[in-house]
N, C-alpha and C positions, 0 to 999 in steps of 0.2 A: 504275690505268694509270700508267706511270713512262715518266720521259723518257729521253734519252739517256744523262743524267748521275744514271741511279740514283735518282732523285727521283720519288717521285708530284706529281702535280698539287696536291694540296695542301700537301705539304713546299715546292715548290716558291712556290707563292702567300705559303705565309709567310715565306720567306727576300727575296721580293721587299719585304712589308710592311718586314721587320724590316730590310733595307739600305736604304730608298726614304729619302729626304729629307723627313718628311712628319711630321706628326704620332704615327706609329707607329717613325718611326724611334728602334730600339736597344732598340725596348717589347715586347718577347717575346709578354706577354700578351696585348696587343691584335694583334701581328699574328698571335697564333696563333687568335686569337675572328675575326679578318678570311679569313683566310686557310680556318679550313674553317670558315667559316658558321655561328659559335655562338650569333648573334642578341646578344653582347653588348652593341650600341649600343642597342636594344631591348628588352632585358630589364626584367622590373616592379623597383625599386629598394623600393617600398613595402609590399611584398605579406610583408614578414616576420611571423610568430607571436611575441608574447611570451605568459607567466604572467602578467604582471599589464598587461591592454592600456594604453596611453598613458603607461608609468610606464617608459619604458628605463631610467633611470637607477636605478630601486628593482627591475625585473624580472630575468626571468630568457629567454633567447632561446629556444624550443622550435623554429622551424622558419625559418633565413637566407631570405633574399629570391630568390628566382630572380636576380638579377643578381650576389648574391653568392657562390652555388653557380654558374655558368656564371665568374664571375671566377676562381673558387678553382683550379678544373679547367682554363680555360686558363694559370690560370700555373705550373700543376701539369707540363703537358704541354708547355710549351714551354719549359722548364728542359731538362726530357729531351731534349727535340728539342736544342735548343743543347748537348747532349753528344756528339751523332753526326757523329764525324769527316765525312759528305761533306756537312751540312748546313751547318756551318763553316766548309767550303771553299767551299761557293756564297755564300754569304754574302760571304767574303773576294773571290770571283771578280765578284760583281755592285760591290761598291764599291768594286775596282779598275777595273773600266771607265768608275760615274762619276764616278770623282773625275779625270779627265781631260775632265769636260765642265763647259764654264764653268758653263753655266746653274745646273747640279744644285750645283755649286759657290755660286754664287751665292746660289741659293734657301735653302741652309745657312747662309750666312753672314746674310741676311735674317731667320732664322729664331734665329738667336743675338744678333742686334740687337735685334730684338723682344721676347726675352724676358728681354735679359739676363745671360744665362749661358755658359757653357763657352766661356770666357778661351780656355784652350788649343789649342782646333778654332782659333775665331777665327785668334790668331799663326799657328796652321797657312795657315791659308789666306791669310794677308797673304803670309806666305813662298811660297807656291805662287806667287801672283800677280806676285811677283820673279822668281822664276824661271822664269816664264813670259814675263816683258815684259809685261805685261795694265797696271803700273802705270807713270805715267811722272812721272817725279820732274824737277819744277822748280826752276831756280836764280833765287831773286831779284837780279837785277842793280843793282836800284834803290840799295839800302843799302852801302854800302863795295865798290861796281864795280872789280874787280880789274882790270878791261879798258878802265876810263876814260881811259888817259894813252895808250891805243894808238892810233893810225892805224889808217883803213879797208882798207888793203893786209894791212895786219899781223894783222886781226882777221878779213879772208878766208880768210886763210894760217892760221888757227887752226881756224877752222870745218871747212876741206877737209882740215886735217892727219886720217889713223887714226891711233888710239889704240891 
């Protein structure tokens, strides 16, 4: 079934994972195991065969682990999907609408505090937040008061002046 914009239900589930603020955000491969139900959060990680059992490091691997064949294939597949021109475009279209909400805004920037990374989104979003008015920047008046020598008329007349 496809939506209006050319999308199945499931293209479309993964462009939501892979724009969403979350955990899977920018993560192809999880939002594509999220998005059509590959059971990767699920999957057995120990169930792998070696030639020489308990010995990985002297064996040889005869059959990957179900969570490493369902990894393999979703990052397989959503490479591919990130090469289709209108999945790009929803993509580009879902995280232009939220990056116009503070919240989603927010939760990113929370989300790069937390873990310490990506410098650059951050600056990004300080400047957003200027350009929004969202920040509002205080003058200390206590230290070297430009405004000390003035009278109360004179510092009315300053306040009501535009700028």
């Amino acid at each position: 079934m496809e939506d209006g914009g050319g999308l199945t239900e499931k293209q479309e589930a993964f462009c939501q994972h892979y724009a969403q603020l979350s955990d899977t955000y920018g993560n192809g491969t999880w939002s594509y195991a999220l998005g059509y139900s590959k059971g990767l959060d699920t999957a057995d990680k120990d169930n792998e065969i070696w030639e020489f059992p308990g010995q990985k490091d002297r064996g040889k691997l005869i059959q990957p682990s179900d969570y490493s064949r369902i990894y393999n294939t979703c990052s397989v597949e959503a490479t591919k999907l990130l090469r289709i021109p209108k999945i790009i475009a929803r993509i580009k279209e879902l995280k232009a609408t939220w990056i116009d909400d503070d919240k989603v805004v927010d939760s990113r920037m929370m989300d790069i505090i937390q873990n310490g990374k990506d410098t650059d989104a951050l600056a990004a979003i300080k400047h957003r937040n200027e350009l929004k008015q969202r920040v509002v920047k205080k003058l200390d008046l206590t230290i070297d008061n430009p405004f000390s020598e003035l009278e109360v008329d004179e510092l009315r007349k300053l306040a009501s002046a535009k700028t």
